[in-house]
C-alpha positions as CSV (number, residue, x, y, z in Angstrom):
1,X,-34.9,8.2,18.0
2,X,-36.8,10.6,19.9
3,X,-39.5,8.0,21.0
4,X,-36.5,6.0,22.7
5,X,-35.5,9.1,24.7
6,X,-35.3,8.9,28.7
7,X,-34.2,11.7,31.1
8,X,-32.0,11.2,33.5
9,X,-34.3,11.8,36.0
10,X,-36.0,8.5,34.6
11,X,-32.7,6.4,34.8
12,X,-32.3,7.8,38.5
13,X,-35.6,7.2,39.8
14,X,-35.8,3.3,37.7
15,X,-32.2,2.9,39.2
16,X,-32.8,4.4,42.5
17,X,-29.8,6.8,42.0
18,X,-27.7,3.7,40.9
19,X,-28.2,2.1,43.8
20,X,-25.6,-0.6,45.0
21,X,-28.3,-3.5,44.7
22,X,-29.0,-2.8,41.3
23,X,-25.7,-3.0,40.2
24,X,-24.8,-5.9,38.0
25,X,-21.1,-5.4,36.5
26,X,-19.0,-3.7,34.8
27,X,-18.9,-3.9,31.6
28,X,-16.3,-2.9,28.8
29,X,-16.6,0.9,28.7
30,X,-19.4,1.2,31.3
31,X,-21.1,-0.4,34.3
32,X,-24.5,-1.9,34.1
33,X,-27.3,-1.9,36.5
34,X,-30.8,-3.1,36.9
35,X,-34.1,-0.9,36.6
36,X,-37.3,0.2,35.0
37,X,-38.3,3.0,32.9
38,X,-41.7,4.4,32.3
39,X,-43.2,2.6,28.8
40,X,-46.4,2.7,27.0
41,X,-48.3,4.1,30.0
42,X,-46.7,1.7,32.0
43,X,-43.0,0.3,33.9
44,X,-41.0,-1.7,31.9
45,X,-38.0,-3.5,33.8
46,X,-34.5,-2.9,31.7
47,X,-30.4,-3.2,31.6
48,X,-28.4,0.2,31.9
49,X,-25.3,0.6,30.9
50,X,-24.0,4.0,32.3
51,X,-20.4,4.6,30.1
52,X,-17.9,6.8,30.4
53,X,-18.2,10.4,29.8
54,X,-15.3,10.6,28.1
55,X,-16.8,7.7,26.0
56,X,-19.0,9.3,23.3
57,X,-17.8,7.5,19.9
58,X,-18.2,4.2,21.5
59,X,-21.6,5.5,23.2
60,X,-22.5,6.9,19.9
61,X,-21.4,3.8,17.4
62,X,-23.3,1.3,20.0
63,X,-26.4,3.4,19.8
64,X,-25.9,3.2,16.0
65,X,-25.7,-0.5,15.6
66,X,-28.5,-1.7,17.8
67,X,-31.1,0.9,16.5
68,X,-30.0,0.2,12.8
69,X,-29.4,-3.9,13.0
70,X,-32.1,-5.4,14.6
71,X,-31.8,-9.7,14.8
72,X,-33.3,-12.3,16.9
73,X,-29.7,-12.9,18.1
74,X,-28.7,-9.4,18.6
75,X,-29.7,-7.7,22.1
76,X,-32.4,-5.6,21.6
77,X,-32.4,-1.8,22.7
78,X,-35.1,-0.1,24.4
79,X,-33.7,3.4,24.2
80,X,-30.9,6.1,25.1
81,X,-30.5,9.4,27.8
82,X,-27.7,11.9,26.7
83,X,-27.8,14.3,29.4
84,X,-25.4,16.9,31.1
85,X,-22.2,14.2,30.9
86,X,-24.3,11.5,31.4
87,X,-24.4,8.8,28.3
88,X,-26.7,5.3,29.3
89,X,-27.9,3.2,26.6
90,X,-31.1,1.2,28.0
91,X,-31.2,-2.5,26.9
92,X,-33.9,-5.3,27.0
93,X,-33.8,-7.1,30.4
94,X,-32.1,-10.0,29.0
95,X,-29.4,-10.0,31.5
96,X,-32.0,-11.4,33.6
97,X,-31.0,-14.8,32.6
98,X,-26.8,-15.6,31.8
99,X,-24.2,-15.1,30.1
100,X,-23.0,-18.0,27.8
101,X,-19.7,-18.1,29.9
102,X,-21.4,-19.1,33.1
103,X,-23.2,-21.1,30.9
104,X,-20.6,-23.7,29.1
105,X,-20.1,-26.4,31.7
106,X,-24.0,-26.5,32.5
107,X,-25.1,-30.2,31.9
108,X,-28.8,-28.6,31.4
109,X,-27.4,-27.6,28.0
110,X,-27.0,-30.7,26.0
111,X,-25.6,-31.1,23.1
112,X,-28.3,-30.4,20.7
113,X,-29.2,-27.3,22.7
114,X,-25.6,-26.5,22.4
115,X,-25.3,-26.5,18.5
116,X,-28.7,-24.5,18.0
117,X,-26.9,-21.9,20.1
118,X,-24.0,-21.8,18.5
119,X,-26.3,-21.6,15.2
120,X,-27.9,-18.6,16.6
121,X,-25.1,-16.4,17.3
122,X,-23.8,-17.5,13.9
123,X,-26.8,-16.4,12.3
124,X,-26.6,-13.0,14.2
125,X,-22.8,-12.7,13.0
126,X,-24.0,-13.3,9.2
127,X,-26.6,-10.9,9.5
128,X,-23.7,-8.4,10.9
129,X,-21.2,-9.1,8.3
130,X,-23.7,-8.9,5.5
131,X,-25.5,-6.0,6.1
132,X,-28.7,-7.5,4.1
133,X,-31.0,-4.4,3.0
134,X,-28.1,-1.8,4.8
135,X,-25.4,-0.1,3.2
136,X,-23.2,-0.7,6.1
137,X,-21.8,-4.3,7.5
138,X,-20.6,-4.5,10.9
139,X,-17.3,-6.0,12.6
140,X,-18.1,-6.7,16.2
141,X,-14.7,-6.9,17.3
142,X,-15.4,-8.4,20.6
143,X,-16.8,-12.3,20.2
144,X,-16.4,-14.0,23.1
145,X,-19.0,-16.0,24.9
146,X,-19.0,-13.3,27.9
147,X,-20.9,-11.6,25.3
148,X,-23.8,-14.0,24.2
149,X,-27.1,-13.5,26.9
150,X,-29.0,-16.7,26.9
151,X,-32.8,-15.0,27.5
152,X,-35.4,-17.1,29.2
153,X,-35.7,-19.6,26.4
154,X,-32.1,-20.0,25.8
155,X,-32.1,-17.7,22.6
156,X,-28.5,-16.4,22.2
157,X,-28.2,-12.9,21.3
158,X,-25.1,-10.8,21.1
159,X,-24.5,-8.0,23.2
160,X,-21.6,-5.4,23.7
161,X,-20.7,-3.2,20.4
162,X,-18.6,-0.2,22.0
163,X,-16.0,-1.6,20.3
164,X,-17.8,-2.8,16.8
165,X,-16.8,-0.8,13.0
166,X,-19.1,-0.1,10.6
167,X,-17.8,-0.1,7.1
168,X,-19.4,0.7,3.8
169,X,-20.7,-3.5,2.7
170,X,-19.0,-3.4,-0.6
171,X,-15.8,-2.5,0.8
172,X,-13.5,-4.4,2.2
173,X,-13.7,-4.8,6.1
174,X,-10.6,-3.5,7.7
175,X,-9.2,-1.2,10.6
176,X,-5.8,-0.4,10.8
177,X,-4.2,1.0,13.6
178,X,-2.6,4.4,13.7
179,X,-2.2,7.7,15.9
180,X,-5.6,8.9,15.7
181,X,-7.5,6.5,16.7
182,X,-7.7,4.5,19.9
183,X,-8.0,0.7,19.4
184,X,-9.4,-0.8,23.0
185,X,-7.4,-2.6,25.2
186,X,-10.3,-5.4,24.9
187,X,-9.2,-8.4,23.3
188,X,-8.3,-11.5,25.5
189,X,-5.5,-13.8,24.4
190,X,-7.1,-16.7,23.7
191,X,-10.0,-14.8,21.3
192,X,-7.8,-12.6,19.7
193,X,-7.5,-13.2,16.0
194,X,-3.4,-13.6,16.0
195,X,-3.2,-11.7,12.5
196,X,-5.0,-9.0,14.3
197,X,-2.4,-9.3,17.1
198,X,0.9,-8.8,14.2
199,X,-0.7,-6.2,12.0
200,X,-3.4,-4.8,14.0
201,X,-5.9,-5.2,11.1
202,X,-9.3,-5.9,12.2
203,X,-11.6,-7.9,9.8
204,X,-14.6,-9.9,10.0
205,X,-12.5,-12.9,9.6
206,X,-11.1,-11.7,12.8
207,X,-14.9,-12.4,14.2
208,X,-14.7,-15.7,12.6
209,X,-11.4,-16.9,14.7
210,X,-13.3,-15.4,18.0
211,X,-16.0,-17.6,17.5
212,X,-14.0,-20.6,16.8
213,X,-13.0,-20.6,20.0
214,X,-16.4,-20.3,21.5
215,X,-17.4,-23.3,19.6
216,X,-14.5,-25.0,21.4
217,X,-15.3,-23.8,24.6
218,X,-19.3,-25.7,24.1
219,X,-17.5,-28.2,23.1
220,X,-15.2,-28.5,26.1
221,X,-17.1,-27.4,28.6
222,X,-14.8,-24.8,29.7
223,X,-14.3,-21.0,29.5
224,X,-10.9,-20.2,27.1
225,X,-8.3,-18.6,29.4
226,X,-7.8,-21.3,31.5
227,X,-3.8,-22.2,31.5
228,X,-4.2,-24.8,28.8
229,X,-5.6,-22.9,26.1
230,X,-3.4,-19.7,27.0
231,X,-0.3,-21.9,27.2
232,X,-0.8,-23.8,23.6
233,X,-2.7,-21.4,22.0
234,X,-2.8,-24.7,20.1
235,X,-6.6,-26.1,19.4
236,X,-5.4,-29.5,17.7
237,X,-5.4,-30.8,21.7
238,X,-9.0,-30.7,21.6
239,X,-9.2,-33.5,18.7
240,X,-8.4,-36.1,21.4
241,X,-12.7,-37.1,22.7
242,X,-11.1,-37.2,26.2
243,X,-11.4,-33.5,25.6
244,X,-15.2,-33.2,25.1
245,X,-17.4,-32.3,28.0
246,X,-18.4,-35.4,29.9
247,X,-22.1,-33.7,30.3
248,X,-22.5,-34.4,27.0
249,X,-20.4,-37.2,25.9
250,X,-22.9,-39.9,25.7
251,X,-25.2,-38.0,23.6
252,X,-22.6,-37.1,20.7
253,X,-23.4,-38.4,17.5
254,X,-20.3,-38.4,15.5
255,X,-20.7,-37.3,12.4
256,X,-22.5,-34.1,14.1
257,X,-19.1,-33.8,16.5
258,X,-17.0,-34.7,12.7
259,X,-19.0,-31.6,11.1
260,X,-19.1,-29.5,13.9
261,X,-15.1,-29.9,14.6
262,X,-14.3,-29.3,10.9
263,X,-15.7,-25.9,10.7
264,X,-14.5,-25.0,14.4
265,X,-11.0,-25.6,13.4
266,X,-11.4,-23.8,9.8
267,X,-12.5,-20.4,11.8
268,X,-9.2,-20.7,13.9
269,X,-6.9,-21.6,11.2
270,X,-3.9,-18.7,11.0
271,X,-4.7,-18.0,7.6
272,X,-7.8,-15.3,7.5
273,X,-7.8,-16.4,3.4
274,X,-8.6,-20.0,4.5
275,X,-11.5,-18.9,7.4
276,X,-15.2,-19.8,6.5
277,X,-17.2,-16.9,5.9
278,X,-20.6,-16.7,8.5
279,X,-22.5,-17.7,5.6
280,X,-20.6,-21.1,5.5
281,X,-20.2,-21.2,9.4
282,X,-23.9,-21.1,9.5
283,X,-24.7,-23.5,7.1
284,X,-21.8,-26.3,8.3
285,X,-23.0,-25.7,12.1
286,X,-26.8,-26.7,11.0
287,X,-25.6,-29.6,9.6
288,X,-24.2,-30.9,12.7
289,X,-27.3,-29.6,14.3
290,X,-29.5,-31.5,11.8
291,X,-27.2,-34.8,12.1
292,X,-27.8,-34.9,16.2
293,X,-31.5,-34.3,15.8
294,X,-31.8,-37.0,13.4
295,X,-30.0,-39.2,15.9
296,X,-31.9,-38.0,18.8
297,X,-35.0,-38.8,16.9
298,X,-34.3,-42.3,16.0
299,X,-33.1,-43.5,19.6
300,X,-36.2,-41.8,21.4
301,X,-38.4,-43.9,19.0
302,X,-36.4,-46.8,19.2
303,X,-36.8,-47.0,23.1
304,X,-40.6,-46.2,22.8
305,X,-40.8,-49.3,20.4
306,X,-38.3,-51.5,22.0
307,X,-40.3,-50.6,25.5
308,X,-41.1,-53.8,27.8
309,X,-42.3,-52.6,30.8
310,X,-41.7,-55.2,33.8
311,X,-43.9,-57.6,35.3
312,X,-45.0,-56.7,38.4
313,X,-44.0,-53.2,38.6
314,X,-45.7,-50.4,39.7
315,X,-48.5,-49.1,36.9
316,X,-48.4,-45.6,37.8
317,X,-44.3,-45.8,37.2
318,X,-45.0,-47.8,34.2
319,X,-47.1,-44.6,32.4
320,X,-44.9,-42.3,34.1
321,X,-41.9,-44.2,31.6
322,X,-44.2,-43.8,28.8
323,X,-45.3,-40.4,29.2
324,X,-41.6,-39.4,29.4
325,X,-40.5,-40.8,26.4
326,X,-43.5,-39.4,24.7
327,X,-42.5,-36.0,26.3
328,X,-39.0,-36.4,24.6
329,X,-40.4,-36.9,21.4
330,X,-42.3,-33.3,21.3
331,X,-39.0,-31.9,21.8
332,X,-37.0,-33.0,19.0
333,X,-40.3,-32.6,16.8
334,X,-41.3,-35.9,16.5
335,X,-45.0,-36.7,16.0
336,X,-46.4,-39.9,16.3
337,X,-50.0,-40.5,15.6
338,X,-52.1,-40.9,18.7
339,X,-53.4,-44.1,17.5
340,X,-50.0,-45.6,17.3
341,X,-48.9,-44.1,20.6
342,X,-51.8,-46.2,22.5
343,X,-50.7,-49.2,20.3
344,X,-47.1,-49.2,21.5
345,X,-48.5,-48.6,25.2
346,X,-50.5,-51.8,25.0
347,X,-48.3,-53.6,23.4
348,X,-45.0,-52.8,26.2
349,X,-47.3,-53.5,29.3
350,X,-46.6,-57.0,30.8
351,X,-47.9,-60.4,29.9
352,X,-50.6,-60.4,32.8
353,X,-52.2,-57.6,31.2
354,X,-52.8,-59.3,28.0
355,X,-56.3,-59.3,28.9
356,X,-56.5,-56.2,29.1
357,X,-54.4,-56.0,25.6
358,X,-56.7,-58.3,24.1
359,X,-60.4,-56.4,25.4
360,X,-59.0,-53.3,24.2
361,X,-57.7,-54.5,20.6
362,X,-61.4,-56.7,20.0
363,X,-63.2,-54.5,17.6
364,X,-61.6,-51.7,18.0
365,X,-61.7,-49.2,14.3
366,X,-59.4,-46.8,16.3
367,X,-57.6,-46.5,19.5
368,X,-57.5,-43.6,21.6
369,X,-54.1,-43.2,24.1
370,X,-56.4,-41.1,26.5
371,X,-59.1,-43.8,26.5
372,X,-56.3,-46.5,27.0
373,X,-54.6,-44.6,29.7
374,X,-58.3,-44.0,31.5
375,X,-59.3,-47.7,30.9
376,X,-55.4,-48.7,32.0
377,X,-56.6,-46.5,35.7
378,X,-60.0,-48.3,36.0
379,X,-58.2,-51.8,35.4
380,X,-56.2,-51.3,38.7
């Protein structure tokens, strides 16, 4: 841990002296702000989260988790100071980017991107709740989409374990309240897991029901709290399709939206017997992911093939329609050999250019779709 360790004099100077501008928000049991801190001979620009002196279990449990669990889809730490009453535990600059809430009703995030998120933070939740190689699994205690950062390339990761348990992985995972020890005034309405709510018994099924209702809120395009979830606290309103996000709605396919919905409402069913595990939530949620790509696939390569581009219309346009659907293709993982590509490009131009067509297809072994773009440019 040592290696991780910054004086405070660090965190002022980085921070200067928590200055106003580098604040960000406050944050569960502590406020966070902007700075660097000196790393490998260098400045490296960080998140601080400066808790509460009288905070030191959840100061120390945090520190625990993110130095002992490290996932692609859990925040990564960059160290700790622990000095005088002073506790800051020094994140990745993730926060750079957002936080899925301010995130949900952003048309840039289409449905596909939507379900690989939601696969992501699954994936970090099964690597909490199984412990893999550990002793230990963890109950985050705290799902909610105000706690997924999107970094720069729209990776989820979860964030915020002040309020996580730790329990031995062959025992069952459960916290009951009692007099000694102080359960956080955290949990929202509409995440709370209602059994947690009557017996105050935290499991990792209670997880499971806090992430159902992130899954509704990408579906919906809305943050829960809003009146109509809080009012209902009822989820069978969002069967109806005039619920889904009309962002998205064209690009649905339904048996991805079929799967996705299935598993959504097991992780909010009442009954923690009848909630998926994150193994299952994982594996469902991919399949809905798997479905949409298939579909995205398919229509992208049915408008390259079914392109006619129209007489008279502007060439550079015409490539520029071409290009883009070839673009599309690279991001669902499509590949098309090159030879084909310049075969479908001659064969959607318009019947005046079927000279052209007919020059470049004449003893031709192999085409090129550079040397027919080039050629397309000197034929103007």
């Amino acid at each position: 841990m040592d290696i991780f360790k910054f004086t405070l004099k660090d965190i002022q100077l980085g921070t200067e002296n928590f200055s106003g501008k580098n604040f960000i928000r406050k944050e569960g049991s502590g406020i966070l702000y902007r700075g660097e801190v000196p790393y490998n001979s260098g400045r490296k620009t960080v998140i601080l989260k400066v808790i509460k002196s009288s905070e030191e279990h959840s100061f120390l449990r945090e520190l625990e988790i993110l130095f002992g669990y490290k996932h692609e889809n859990i925040i990564d730490i960059v160290g700790y100071c622990k000095e005088k009453d002073e506790k800051i535990i020094i994140y990745e600059n993730a926060y750079k980017v957002n936080t899925l809430d301010s995130r949900v009703n952003d048309i840039i995030l289409t449905w596909t991107k939507r379900l690989e998120i939601c696969v992501g933070i699954a994936n970090g939740l099964k690597f909490l709740h199984n412990g893999f190689a550990r002793q230990h699994s963890v109950i985050h205690g705290d799902v909610k989409s105000a706690n997924i950062i999107l970094n720069g390339d729209l990776t989820p990761k979860i964030c915020c374990f002040e309020f996580s348990l730790i329990t031995n992985k062959n025992q069952e995972m459960k916290y009951v309240v009692n007099d000694d020890v102080r359960i956080p005034d955290y949990c929202e309405p509409v995440y709370c897991d209602p059994v947690y709510q009557k017996t105050g018994v935290l499991t990792k099924e209670s997880d499971i029901y806090s992430f159902g209702v992130v899954l509704f809120e990408m579906l919906r395009g809305t943050v829960a709290g809003v009146k109509d979830y809080i009012e209902s606290k009822n989820f069978d309103d969002f069967l109806d399709d005039e619920s889904v996000f009309e962002g998205i709605k064209e690009q649905i396919e339904a048996k991805s939206l079929a799967t996705f919905r299935r598993i959504a409402y097991q992780c909010l069913h009442e009954d923690r017997e009848i909630r998926p595990k994150a193994d299952e939530v994982c594996m469902q949620l991919k399949k809905a992911l798997d479905i949409q790509v298939l579909r995205d696939r398919l229509v992208v390569k049915k408008d390259l093939y079914l392109l006619e581009l129209e007489e008279g219309g502007n060439l550079s346009d015409h490539i520029i329609t071409f290009k883009g659907l070839v673009s599309k293709l690279s991001t669902i993982d499509e590949i098309i050999k090159d030879e084909d590509l310049a075969l479908l490009l001659l064969l959607s131009l318009p019947k005046s250019y079927n000279p052209f067509v007919d020059n470049m297809l004449t003893g031709s072994t192999s085409l090129n779709l550079q040397d027919v773009l080039q050629k397309l440019g000197d034929n103007k």
